[in-house]
Each structure stands twice: as C-alpha cells, then as structure tokens.
C-alpha positions in Angstrom: -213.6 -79.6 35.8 -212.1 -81.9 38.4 -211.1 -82.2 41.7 -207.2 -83.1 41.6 -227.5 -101.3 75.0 -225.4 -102.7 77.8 -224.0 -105.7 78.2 -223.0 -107.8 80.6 -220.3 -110.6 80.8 -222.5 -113.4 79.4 -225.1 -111.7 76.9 -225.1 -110.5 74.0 -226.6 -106.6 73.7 -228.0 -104.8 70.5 -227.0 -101.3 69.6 -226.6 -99.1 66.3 -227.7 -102.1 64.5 -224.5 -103.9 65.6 -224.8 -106.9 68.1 -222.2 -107.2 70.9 -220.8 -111.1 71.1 -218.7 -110.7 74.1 -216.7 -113.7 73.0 -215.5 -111.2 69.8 -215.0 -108.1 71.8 -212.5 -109.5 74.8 -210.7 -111.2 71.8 -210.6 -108.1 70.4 -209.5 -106.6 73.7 -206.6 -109.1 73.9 -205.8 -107.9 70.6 -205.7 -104.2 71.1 -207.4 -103.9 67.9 -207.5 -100.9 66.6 -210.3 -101.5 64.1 -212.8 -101.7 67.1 -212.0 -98.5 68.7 -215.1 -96.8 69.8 -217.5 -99.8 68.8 -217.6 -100.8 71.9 -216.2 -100.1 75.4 -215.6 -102.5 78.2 -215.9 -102.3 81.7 -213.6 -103.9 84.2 -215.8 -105.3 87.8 -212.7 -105.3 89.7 -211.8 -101.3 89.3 -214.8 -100.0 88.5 -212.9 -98.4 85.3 -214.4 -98.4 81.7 -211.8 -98.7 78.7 -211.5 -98.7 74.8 -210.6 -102.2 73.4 -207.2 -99.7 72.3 -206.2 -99.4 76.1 -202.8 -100.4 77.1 -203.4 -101.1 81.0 -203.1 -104.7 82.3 -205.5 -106.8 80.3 -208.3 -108.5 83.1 -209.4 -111.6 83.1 -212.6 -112.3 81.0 -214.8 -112.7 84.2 -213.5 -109.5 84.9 -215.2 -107.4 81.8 -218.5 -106.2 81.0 -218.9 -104.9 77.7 -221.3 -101.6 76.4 -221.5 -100.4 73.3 -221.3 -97.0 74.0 -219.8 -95.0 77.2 -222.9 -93.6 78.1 -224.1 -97.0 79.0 -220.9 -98.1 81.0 -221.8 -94.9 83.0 -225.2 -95.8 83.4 -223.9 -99.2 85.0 -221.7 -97.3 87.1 -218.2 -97.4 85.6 -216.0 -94.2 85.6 -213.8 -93.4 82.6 -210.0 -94.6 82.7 -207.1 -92.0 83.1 -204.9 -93.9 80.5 -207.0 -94.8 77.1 -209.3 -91.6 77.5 -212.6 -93.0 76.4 -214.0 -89.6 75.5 -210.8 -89.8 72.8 -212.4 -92.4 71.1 -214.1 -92.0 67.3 -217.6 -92.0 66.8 -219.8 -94.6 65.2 -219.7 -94.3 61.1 -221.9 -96.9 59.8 -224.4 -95.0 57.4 -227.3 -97.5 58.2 -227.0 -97.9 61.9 -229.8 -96.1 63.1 -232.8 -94.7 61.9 -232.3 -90.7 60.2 -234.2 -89.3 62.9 -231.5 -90.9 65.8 -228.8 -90.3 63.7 -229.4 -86.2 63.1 -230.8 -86.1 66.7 -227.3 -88.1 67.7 -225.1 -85.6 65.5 -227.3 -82.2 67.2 -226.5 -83.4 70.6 -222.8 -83.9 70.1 -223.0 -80.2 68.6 -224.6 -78.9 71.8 -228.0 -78.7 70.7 -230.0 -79.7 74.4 -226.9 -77.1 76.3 -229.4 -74.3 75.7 -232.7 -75.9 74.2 -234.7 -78.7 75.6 -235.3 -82.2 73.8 -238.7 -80.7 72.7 -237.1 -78.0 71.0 -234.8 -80.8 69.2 -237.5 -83.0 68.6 -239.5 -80.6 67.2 -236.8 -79.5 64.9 -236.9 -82.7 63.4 -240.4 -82.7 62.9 -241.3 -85.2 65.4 -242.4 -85.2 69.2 -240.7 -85.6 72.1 -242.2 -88.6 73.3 -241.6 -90.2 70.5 -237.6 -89.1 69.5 -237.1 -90.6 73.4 -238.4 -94.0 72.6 -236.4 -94.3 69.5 -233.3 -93.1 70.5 -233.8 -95.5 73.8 -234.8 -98.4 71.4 -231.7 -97.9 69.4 -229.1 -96.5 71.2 -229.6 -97.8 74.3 -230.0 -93.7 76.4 -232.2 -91.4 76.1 -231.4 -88.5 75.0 -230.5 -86.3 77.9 -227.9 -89.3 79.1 -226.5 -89.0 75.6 -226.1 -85.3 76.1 -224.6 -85.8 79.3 -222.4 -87.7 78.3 -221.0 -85.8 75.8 -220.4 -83.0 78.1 -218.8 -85.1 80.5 -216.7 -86.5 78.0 -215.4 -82.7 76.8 -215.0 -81.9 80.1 -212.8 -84.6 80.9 -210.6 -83.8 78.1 -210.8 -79.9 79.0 -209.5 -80.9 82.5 -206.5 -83.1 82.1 -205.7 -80.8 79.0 -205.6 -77.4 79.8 -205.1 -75.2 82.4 -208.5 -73.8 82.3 -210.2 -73.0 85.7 -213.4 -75.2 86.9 -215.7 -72.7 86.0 -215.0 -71.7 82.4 -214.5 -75.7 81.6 -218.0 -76.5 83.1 -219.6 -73.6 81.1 -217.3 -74.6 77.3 -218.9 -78.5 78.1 -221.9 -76.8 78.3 -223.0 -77.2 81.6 -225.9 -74.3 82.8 -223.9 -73.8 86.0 -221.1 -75.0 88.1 -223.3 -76.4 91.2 -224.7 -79.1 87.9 -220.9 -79.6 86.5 -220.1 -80.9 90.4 -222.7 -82.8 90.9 -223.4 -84.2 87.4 -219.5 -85.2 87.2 -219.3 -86.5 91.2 -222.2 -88.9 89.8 -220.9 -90.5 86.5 -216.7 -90.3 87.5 -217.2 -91.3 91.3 -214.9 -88.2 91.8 -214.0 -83.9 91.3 -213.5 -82.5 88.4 -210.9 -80.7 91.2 -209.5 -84.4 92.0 -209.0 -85.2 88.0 -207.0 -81.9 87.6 -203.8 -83.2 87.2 -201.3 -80.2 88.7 -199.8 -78.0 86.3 -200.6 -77.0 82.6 -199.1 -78.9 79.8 -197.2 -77.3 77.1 -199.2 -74.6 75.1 -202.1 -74.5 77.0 -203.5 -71.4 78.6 -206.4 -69.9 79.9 -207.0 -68.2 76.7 -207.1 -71.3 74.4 -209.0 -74.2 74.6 -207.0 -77.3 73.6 -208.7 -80.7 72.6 -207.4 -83.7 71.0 -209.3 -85.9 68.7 -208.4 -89.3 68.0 -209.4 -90.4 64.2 -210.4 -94.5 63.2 -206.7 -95.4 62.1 -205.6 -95.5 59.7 -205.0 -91.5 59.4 -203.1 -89.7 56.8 -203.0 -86.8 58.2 -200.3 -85.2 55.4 -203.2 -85.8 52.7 -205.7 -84.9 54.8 -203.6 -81.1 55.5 -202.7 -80.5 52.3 -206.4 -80.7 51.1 -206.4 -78.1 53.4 -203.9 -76.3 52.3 -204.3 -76.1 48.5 -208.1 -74.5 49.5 -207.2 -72.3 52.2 -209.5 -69.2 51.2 -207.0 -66.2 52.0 -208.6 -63.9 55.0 -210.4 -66.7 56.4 -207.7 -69.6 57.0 -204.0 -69.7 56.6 -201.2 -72.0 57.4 -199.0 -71.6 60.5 -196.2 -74.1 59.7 -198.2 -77.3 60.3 -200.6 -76.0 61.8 -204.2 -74.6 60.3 -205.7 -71.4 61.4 -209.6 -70.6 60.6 -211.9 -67.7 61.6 -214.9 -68.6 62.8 -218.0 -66.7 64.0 -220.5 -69.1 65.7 -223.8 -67.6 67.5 -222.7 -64.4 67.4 -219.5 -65.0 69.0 -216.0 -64.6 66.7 -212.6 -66.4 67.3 -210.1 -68.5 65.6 -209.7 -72.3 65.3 -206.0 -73.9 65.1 -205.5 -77.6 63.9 -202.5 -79.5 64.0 -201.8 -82.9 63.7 -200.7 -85.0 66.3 -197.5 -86.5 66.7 -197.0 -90.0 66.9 -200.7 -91.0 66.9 -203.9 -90.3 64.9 -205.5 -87.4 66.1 -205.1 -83.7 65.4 -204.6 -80.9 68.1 -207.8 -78.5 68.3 -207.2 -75.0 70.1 -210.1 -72.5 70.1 -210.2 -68.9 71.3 -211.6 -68.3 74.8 -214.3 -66.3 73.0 -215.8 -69.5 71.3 -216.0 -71.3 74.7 -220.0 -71.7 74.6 -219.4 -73.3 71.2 -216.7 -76.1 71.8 -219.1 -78.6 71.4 -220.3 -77.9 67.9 -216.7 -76.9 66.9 -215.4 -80.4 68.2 -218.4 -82.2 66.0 -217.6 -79.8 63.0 -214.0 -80.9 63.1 -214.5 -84.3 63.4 -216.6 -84.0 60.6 -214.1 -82.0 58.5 -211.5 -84.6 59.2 -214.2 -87.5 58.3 -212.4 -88.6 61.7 -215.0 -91.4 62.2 -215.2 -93.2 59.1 -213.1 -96.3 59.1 -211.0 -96.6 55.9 -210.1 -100.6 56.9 -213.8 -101.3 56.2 -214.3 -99.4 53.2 -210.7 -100.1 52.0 -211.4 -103.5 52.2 -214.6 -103.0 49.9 -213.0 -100.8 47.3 -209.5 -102.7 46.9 -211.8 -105.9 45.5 -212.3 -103.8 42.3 -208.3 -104.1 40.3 -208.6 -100.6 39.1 -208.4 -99.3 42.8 -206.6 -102.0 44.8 -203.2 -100.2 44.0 -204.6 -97.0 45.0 -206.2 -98.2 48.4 -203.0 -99.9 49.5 -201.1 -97.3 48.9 -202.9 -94.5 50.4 -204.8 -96.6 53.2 -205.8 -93.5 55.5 -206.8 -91.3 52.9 -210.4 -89.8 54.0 -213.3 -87.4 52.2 -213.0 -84.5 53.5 -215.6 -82.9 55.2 -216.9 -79.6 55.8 -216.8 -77.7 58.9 -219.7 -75.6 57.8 -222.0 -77.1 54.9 -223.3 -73.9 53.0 -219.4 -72.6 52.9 -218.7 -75.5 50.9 -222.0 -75.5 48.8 -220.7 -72.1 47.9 -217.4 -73.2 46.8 -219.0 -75.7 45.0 -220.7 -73.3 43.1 -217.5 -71.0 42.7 -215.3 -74.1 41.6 -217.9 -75.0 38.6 -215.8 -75.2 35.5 -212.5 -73.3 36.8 -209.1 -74.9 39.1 -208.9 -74.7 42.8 -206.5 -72.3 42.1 -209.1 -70.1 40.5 -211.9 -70.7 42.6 -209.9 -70.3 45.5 -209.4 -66.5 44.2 -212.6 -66.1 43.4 -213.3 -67.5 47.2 -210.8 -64.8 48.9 -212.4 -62.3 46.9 -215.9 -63.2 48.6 -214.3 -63.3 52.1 -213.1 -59.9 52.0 -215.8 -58.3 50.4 -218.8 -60.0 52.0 -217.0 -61.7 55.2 -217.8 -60.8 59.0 -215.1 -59.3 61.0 -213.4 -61.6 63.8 -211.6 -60.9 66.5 -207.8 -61.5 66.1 -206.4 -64.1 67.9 -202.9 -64.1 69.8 -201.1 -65.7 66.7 -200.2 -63.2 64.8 -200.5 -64.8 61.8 -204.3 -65.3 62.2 -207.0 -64.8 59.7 -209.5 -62.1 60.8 -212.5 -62.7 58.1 -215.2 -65.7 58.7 -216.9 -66.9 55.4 -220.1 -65.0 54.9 -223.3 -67.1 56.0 -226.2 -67.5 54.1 -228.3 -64.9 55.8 -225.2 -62.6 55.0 -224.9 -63.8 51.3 -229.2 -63.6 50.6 -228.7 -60.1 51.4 -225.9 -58.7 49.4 -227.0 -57.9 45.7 -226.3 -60.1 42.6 -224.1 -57.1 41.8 -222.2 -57.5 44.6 -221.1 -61.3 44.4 -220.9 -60.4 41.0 -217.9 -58.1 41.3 -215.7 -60.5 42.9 -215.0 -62.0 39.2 -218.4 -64.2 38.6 -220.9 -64.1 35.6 -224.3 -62.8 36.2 -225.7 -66.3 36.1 -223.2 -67.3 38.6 -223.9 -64.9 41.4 -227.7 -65.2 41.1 -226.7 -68.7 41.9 -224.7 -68.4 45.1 -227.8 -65.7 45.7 -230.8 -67.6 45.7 -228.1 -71.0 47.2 -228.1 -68.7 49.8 -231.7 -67.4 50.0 -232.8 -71.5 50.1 -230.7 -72.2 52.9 -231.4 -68.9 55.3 -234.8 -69.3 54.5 -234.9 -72.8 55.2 -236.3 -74.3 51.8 -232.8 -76.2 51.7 -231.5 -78.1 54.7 -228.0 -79.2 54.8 -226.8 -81.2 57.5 -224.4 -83.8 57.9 -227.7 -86.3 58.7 -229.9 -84.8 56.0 -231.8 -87.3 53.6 -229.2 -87.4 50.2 -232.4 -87.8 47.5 -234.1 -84.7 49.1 -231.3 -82.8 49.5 -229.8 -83.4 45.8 -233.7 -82.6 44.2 -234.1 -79.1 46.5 -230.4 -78.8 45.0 -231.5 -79.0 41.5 -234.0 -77.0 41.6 -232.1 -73.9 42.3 -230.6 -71.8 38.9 -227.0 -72.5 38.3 -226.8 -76.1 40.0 -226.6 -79.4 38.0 -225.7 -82.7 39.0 -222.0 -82.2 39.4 -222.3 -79.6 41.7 -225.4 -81.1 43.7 -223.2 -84.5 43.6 -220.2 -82.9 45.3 -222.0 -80.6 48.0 -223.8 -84.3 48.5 -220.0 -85.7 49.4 -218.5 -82.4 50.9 -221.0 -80.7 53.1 -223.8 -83.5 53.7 -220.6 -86.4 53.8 -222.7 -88.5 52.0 -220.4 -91.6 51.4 -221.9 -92.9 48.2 -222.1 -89.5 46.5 -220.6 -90.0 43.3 -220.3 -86.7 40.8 -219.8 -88.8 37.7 -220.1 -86.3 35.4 -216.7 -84.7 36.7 -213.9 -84.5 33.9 -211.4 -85.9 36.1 -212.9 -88.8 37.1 -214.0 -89.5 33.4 -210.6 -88.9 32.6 -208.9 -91.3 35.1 -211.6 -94.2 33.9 -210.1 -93.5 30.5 -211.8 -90.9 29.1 -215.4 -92.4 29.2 -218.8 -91.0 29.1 -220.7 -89.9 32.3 -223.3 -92.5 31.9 -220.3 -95.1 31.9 -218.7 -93.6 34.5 -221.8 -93.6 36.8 -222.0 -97.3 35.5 -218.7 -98.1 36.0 -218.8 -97.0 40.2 -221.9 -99.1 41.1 -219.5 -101.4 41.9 -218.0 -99.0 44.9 -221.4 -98.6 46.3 -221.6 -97.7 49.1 -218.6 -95.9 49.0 -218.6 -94.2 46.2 -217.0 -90.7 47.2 -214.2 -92.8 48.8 -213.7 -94.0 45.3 -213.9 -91.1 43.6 -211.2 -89.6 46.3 -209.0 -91.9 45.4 -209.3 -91.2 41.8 -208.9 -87.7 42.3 -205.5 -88.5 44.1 -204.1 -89.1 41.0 -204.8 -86.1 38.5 -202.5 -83.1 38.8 -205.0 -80.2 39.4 -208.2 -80.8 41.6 -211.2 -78.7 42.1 -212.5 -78.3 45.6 
C-alpha cells in the first residue's frame, strides 16, 4: 500500500528556545521577511502599535522598536495590536524542540479553549502535573503565564471576529470564549487601549452574516494551497465532507453541539477562509487550532526545505513543490481510523469503506444554509467502542479488521491511548502496537497524520520503497535518517510522485 520574554530596544530576550538579537529582527523588519512571521513581533514607542516583521506600514526608526517574541508580551508592555498587519493573523511557532512537552501540550490546549470553561488546575492536572508548577514553566519559557496566554488568544479571535464579520458584541465575546460581556469590555479596553464597539469597522464585508462565523488564517509562506485541497479532495469521506467548488465543507459535532465547517483558500495570499455555523460558536477556538493543524499552517517549509533539498534525490522535488505541507488532521482518532481502513487497499477504496462508516455509525448534524452540506460527522471513539464487531464489520471489513477499529476505539474512549497533536511519539507508537490489527505502517502514519509528528517516517510503505527504487524496508528506514528531523516531509514529497496514494 502507498499513499499517492520581552524585549526591549537594546537586549536581547529568550523565548521558545529562540534568542531575540534585536539587531537581526529590525533587519528583518526592513526586509519584510516573510520567513520571520510570527517569531517575533515588534512594538513601535512612538504609536503605541505592535506589528508582524510582515507589516507594510511606514517602517520606524530603530530607536523607535521594541521587540517581543510573542504578542502576549507586547500586550503586557502595553502595546495594542495594529489595524493593518493583523497580529492575531500571524502563524504559530513550529519548532518541535522549543519548549518542554508539558508547555507545548499546555500551549496547544489553550489555543483550543481549554481554560474558557476549566481552570489552569483542571489543565494542569490533565497533564499530570500541578498547577504551581505548569505556571512556573510556562513563565520560564514562554515568557506568560498561562491565563495571559489564554487571554490572549481570545483577544486575538476576537479581534479577527470584529473587523470580519457582522456578528453583534455579544455572541463575538462568548465564540472567543469570554464568560460574559462585562469581562470581553473590560479585558479588551485593557490590552487594545480601546472598544471592541470603536474596532467595529461599519458595515459587514462580503459573505459574512450573523449566522456564520468567518476567520482567516494566514499559513508560514510558502503555501500551496492547490496540493494542500486536493489532498482534501481525493479523501473527502461522502456524508461527512464534500466540495463546494473551491471551497470544503465538513460536519462537525464538537461538545455536543453539531454544525458545518467551510474552508476556502484565500486569494492572493496564504491563508484559507474559515466559516463555521452559528451553532459551533462556543467551539471556535478549538476549530481554529484544529484547522491550523489540518493545514500544518505553522510549519515553515523554507526551513525544512532547506534541510531536505541538501539530499540530490529530493532537491528537484523540494524546489518544485516549495509549499507543499503534511497534512494534518482536524480530529486525531478520525484519521487513526482511516489509517486502519486504508491498510493494504487505494484511497479510492478506503475512502468507500470510510462513507460506509459515516452513514452507518455517524451522528446526525444539523444542515447548514449551503445546500450542498454534508449532514453526518465521523463517529467518535465512544461511538465506535460501542457499536459491535458485526457492525463495522458490515461496511465491507474482515473480522480481524473491525475488531481493530473496535478495540482503536475502546483504547482511546477509555483513555489507555492518548492522541494529541503534543503527545510523546515513542509512547504513542508502543500503546499503538499493542492494539490487534496495527503494525508499524499504520502506527508510523497515525504518528505523521493525527499526532503531526514531523519525523514520522512509515518506511515500510510500498510506495515509498518503490520510489527509493524498490528497496527493502530496512533500507528504506536507512536510507531517510538522512531527512531527520523531517522525515514525514520527506516522505510527502515522495508520495507526490506515485499515481495512487493511500490516506
């Protein structure tokens, strides 16, 4: 089978592992360098505005700037967001060694909403450690606590919820997860130096409504977003996504709330468009994270491009596809499943087998005003641990097959298998193995998919063997340690290249 701290002026600060020479970032400002875009931010003394190094207002003077390496911070030191770079725009940090596991899950939890109804106990002790303690480390290495960080966020999403839709104050300071409007006021008066009532810009732009939530997400150029939507479209799973012209549709149900999702990619920049139903308002944070994450929006293919293209056997590949990304998955045990359904068989196939699943086991959602909108979310793993083998069975799988999705499914809703985005790879890939029906391949590639692991590597996949010429899996797993640790960008571009791919 294959798949076809702040900073001022003068010092230097540390954050994510990455030190700030101020020097390097106002060159980088001068430069507009896209590379740098959201590693740091910089703050102009004379306006009070904060900036991405992308911004195309009137350059200051270098006496001028203050830079932070993350927005949260240039709030702290009193800075407001600017009106024409939209900081809260800006891709997240993607080094994989940044920060320690425990910031970096706690990091990913909070961008997904996880303190808009729990507290950072609950978080902390989620992650098996204590409060005190996840405060201290995220301080030490991120340079804010954790409720700033989560402030922030909302702030950010709220922002973007304001100068992009028509949506009234209320139901924007409840989808950026604020408890009450009173807090929204106060907490945005306090970090923007203004309203959320003075940033309203008049009027509604084009397509937006009070029944759709409409966000844009810039990606870490360069973006193909043509490769990245027709990954999507060769594994739409019918009843759960579809195509819209350009544009891709999902059902989603999300904490007991059910609504559609519609993607489209920008034009003239590299960002897609995200519109959500009204009825997934309370989770617009996590569905902003989850698409990120489905676009691998903050990896930055310069970097690892630059890595891969010093092996001959790839250069040609790289340069020619510079933006391609791994895609993610907007939620992990869907794409363990498919995994598991795509063992041995095409995409075309396991796609099928995939629609099959939806509409026997899915859960209902409520149709969208597109007409054309899938009404089915993918089964979840509570859903899935109930059914019986027969069941998944009769949707064209072996026996030995649908114990597997079966007891997949048991492990994860019973929570002996974890899998998050900022889940330990090792663990993971052993509590994978364990389970009947899984070997390496599929461990390997729910490793790259649904934990974005960027060195998994599933060399035992035919395709990959194939495009090495034809090798062995012990000299394909060889051959890649040269790609480490990039590995499932490798092994993406590789796949470009073989006619039929597995997903």
């Amino acid at each position: 089978m294959s798949e076809n701290g702040q900073t001022s002026g003068a010092t230097d600060a540390k954050s994510d592992g990455v030190t700030l020479d101020p020097d390097a970032c106002y060159r980088a400002l001068v430069a507009h360098d896209a590379r740098f875009d959201g590693a740091f931010f910089v703050g102009v003394k004379t306006t009070g505005v904060y900036c991405r190094p992308v911004c195309r207002a009137r350059t200051p003077r270098r006496d001028r700037c203050e830079f932070f390496a993350r927005a949260a911070l240039a709030e702290r030191a009193g800075f407001r967001a600017c009106f024409r770079c939209r900081p809260e725009r800006a891709p997240g940090h993607a080094s994989v060694d940044a920060v320690s596991r425990l910031v970096a899950v706690a990091a990913r939890r909070i961008d997904e909403g996880a303190l808009n109804e729990g507290g950072v106990e609950d978080l902390a002790a989620a992650l098996g450690a204590s409060a005190r303690h996840l405060r201290r480390a995220m301080q030490d290495e991120l340079g804010v606590g954790p409720i700033e960080l989560a402030l922030s966020r909302r702030i950010g999403l709220a922002r973007e919820l304001l100068m992009g839709t028509s949506l009234p104050i209320a139901e924007v300071a409840f989808a950026s997860g604020f408890a009450s409007v009173r807090r929204f006021n106060d907490a945005y008066r306090a970090r923007q130096r203004m309203t959320p009532s003075e940033v309203r810009r008049p009027g509604a732009p084009a397509g937006a409504g009070r029944d759709a939530l409409r966000v844009v997400l810039d990606a870490r150029p360069p973006f193909d977003a043509s490769l990245a939507f027709a990954f999507l479209r060769a594994r739409a799973v019918a009843g759960a996504e579809c195509f819209a012209g350009e544009t891709y549709l999902r059902a989603a149900s999300m904490d007991g709330r059910t609504g559609v999702i519609a993607v489209t990619p920008a034009e003239g920049r590299d960002a897609v468009v995200v519109e959500v139903s009204s009825s997934l308002a309370p989770s617009l944070m996590s569905i902003v994270a989850r698409v990120r994450r489905l676009f691998d929006s903050d990896a930055d293919p310069r970097v690892i491009g630059a890595h891969l293209a010093r092996d001959p056997l790839l250069r040609a590949r790289v340069r020619s596809r510079p933006g391609l990304r791994v895609m993610g998955a907007f939620e992990p045990f869907e794409w363990a499943v498919r995994a598991v359904l795509g063992q041995q068989v095409s995409v075309r196939a396991a796609m099928t087998i995939a629609g099959r699943l939806v509409a026997k086991l899915g859960a209902p959602v409520k149709r969208a005003e597109r007409a054309s909108a899938p009404t089915l979310a993918w089964p979840d793993a509570a859903r899935l641990a109930e059914a019986s083998e027969d069941a998944i069975a009769s949707v064209g799988l072996t026996r030995a097959r649908a114990r597997a999705v079966r007891e997949l499914a048991r492990a994860v809703a019973g929570g002996a298998l974890v899998l998050d985005r900022g889940a330990d790879p090792t663990a993971t890939r052993e509590a994978l193995l364990a389970l009947p029906g899984i070997g390496p391949w599929t461990a390997e590639y729910v490793e790259m998919r649904a934990l974005g692991w960027p060195d998994a590597f599933p060399a035992g996949d035919l395709g990959l063997r194939k495009a090495l010429g034809g090798i062995s899996t012990a000299e394909c797993e060889a051959r890649a340690e040269r790609w480490r640790p990039w590995r499932a960008y490798a092994a993406a571009h590789l796949w470009m290249g073989l006619s039929e791919e597995t997903g």
